[in-house]
C-alpha positions in Angstrom: 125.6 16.8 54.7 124.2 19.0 57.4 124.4 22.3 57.3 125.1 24.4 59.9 123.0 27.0 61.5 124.2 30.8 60.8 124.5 33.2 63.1 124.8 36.8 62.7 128.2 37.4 65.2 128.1 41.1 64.2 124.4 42.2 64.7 123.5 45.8 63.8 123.8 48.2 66.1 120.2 49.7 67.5 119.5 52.9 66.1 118.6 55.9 68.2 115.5 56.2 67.1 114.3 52.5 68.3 116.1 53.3 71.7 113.8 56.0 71.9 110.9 54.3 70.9 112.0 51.3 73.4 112.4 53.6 76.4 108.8 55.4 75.0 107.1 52.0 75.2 108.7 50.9 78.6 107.5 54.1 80.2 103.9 53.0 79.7 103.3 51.0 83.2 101.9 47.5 82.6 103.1 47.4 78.6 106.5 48.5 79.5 107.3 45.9 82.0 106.0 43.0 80.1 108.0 44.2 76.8 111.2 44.2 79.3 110.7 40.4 79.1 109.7 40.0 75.8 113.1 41.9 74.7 115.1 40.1 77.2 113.8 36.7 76.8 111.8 36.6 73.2 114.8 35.7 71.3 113.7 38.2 68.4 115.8 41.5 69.8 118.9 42.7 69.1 121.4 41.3 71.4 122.7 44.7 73.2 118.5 45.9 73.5 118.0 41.9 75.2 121.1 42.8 77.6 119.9 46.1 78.3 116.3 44.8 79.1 117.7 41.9 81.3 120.1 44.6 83.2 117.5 46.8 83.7 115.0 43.7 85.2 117.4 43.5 87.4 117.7 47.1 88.7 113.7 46.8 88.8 113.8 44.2 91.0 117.3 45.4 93.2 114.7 48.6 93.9 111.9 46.4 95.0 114.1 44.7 97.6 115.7 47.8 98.9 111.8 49.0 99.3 110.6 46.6 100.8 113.5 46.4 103.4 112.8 50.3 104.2 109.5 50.4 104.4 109.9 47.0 106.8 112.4 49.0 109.2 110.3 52.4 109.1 107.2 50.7 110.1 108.6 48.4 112.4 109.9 51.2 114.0 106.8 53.3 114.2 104.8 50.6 115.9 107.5 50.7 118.2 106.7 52.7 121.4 109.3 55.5 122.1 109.4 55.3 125.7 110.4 52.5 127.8 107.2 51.1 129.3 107.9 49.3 133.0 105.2 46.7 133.5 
């Protein structure tokens, strides 16, 4: 007979003191964005912190994009003479 794996459908919630202790390690540059993938894809975390790590990847990288699409048209624009030039 095989038995079934269990799985806890009711985690605990995180308490407020390991949010702020998550938020304090993700503010430390390198660390903190390599924990967001360890929470998000380790397996280990709490379900809502592994959401919240995966949603905030994504706003990471939504604010890379938009960056990188201003800073294209601002300096494609300053190389860009502003006066017609007749030749």
């Amino acid at each position: 007979m095989e038995q079934e794996p269990i799985y806890d459908h009711n985690p605990k919630p995180v308490s407020t003191g390991d949010w702020m202790i998550t938020i304090l390690i993700t503010a430390i540059p390198i660390v903190g964005f390599i924990m967001l993938f360890v929470w998000a894809f380790g397996g280990g975390s709490n379900p809502s912190k592994a959401n919240w790590a995966k949603a905030t990847i994504l706003w990471f990288l939504i604010a890379v994009v938009l960056y990188v699409v201003i800073f294209y048209f601002i300096f494609t624009n300053m190389t860009r003479p502003t006066a017609p030039t007749y030749f």
